[in-house]
Structures are given as C-alpha cells and as structure tokens.
C-alpha positions in Angstrom: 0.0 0.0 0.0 0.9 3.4 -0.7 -0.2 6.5 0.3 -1.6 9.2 -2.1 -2.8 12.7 -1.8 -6.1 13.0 -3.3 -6.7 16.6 -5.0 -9.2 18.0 -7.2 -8.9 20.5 -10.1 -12.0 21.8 -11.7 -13.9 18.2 -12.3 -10.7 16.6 -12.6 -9.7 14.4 -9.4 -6.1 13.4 -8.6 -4.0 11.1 -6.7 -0.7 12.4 -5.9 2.5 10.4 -4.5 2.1 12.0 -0.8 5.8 10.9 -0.3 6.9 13.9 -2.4 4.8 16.2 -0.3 6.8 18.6 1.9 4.2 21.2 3.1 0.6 21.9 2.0 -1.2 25.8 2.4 -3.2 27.7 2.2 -2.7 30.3 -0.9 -1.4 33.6 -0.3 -0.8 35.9 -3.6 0.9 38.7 -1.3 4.1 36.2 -1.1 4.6 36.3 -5.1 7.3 37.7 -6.2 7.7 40.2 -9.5 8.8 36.8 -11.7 5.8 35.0 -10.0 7.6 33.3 -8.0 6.3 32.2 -4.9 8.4 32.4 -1.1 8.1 29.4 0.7 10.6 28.8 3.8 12.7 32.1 2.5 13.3 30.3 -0.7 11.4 32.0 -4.3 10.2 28.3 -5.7 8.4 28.1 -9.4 4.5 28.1 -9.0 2.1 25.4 -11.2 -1.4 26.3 -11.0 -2.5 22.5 -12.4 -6.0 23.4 -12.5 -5.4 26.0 -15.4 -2.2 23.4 -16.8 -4.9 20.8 -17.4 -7.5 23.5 -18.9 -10.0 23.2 -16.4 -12.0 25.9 -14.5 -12.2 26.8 -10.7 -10.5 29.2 -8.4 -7.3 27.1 -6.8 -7.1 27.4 -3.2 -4.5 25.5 -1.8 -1.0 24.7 -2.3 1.4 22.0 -1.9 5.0 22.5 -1.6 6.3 19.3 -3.5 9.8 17.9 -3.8 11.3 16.0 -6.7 13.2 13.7 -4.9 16.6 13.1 -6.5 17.4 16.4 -8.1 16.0 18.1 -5.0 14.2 20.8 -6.8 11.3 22.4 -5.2 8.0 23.6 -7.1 4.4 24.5 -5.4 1.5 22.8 -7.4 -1.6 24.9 -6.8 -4.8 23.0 -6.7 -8.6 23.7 -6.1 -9.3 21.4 -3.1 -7.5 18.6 -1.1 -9.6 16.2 -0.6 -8.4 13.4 1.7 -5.2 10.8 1.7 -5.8 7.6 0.5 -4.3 3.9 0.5 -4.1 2.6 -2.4 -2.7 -1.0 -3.6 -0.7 -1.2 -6.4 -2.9 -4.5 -7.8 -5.7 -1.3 -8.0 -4.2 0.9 -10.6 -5.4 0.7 -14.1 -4.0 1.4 -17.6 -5.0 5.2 -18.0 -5.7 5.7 -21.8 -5.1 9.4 -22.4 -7.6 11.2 -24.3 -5.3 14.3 -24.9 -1.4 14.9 -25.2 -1.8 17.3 -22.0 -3.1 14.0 -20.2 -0.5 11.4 -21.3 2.0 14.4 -20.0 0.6 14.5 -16.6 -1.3 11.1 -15.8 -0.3 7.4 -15.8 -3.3 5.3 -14.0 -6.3 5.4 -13.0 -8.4 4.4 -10.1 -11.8 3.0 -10.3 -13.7 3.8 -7.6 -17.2 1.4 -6.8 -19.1 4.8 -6.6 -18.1 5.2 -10.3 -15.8 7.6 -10.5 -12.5 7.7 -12.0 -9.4 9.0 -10.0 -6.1 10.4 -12.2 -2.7 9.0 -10.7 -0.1 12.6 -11.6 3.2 11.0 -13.4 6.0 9.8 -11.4 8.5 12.3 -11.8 6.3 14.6 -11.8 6.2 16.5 -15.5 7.3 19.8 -14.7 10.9 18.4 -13.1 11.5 17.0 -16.7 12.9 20.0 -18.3 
C-alpha cells in the first residue's frame, strides 16, 4: 500500500504520490514575487497552478510545496481542493488511456472507484521536473 494525496482541479480528481509532499497551504498571492515566483521557507520556488495546466475551470485554493526527490528541486503545485489521503494497492491501478497529449503528459493510471468515478494518478516524476 501506498499512500496518495487525493486533490481536485476543476472536475478533474487526482492522486498524488504523498511521499513527495513537503508542506501543503493555504494560498497567499501577497508572497509572489515580481517573476511569480512564490516564497516558501525564505526560498522564491516556481509556481504550477494545475487546474489552469490541465484547462480546467475553478479558483485554486491551496497549495502543496512538492519535492522532486533526487534532483532536489522544489516547485508548489496549486490546486482547487485537497480532498483526503488515500491507500491505495498497487494491484488497484489501471491502464490510463489518455484522451489528450496534455493528459499522457501528466497522468499514468487510474483508479476506479465502486461509486463510479475515476481518479487520475499525476506521473511519477512529476512533469514539470523533466525539463
């Protein structure tokens, strides 16, 4: 069993690695800087607002100071809502067909839940450390 953030972007819900999570916020514009940079700790880290990434609608709320492991680089993901933390077995996870290039990018399973809905596991490393 692993442990997952569960998050949710416009209509969109997510299950992130919680092992990469560092800190989670509250969102408060005041701390941006001029490059949009947000402070975190006394450290300026990039800001991803991944409801607008994925091209949905809502008003993120929340953020969640992420960490990509090995190269140690820092970003904070903004999201709409955090929902809960979840277990989830690895014998759960189902081949996520992508219906988009911006969704093979960021997703690579999927979750069936018995109420019906679908839960989106984010890409291990996370996309925006790949550049």
């Amino acid at each position: 069993m692993k442990e997952y953030l569960h998050l949710r972007c416009g209509s969109c819900e997510l299950l992130m690695d919680a092992a990469c999570v560092e800190a989670v916020d509250f969102i408060n514009d005041t701390q941006r800087d001029s490059s949009g940079r947000r402070l975190w700790r006394d450290e300026a880290l990039p800001v991803l607002d991944l409801t607008v990434a994925l091209g949905m609608t809502g008003a993120s709320r929340q953020q969640i100071v992420i960490s990509a492991g090995e190269c140690g680089r820092r970003c904070i993901m903004e999201v709409e809502e955090i929902l809960d933390l979840r277990r989830v077995d690895a014998s759960e996870w189902r081949h996520f067909a992508p219906v988009t290039p911006e969704a093979q990018r960021f997703f690579d399973g999927a979750l069936s839940l018995p109420d019906g809905r679908c839960l989106l596991r984010l890409r291990q490393p996370l996309p925006w450390f790949q550049s």
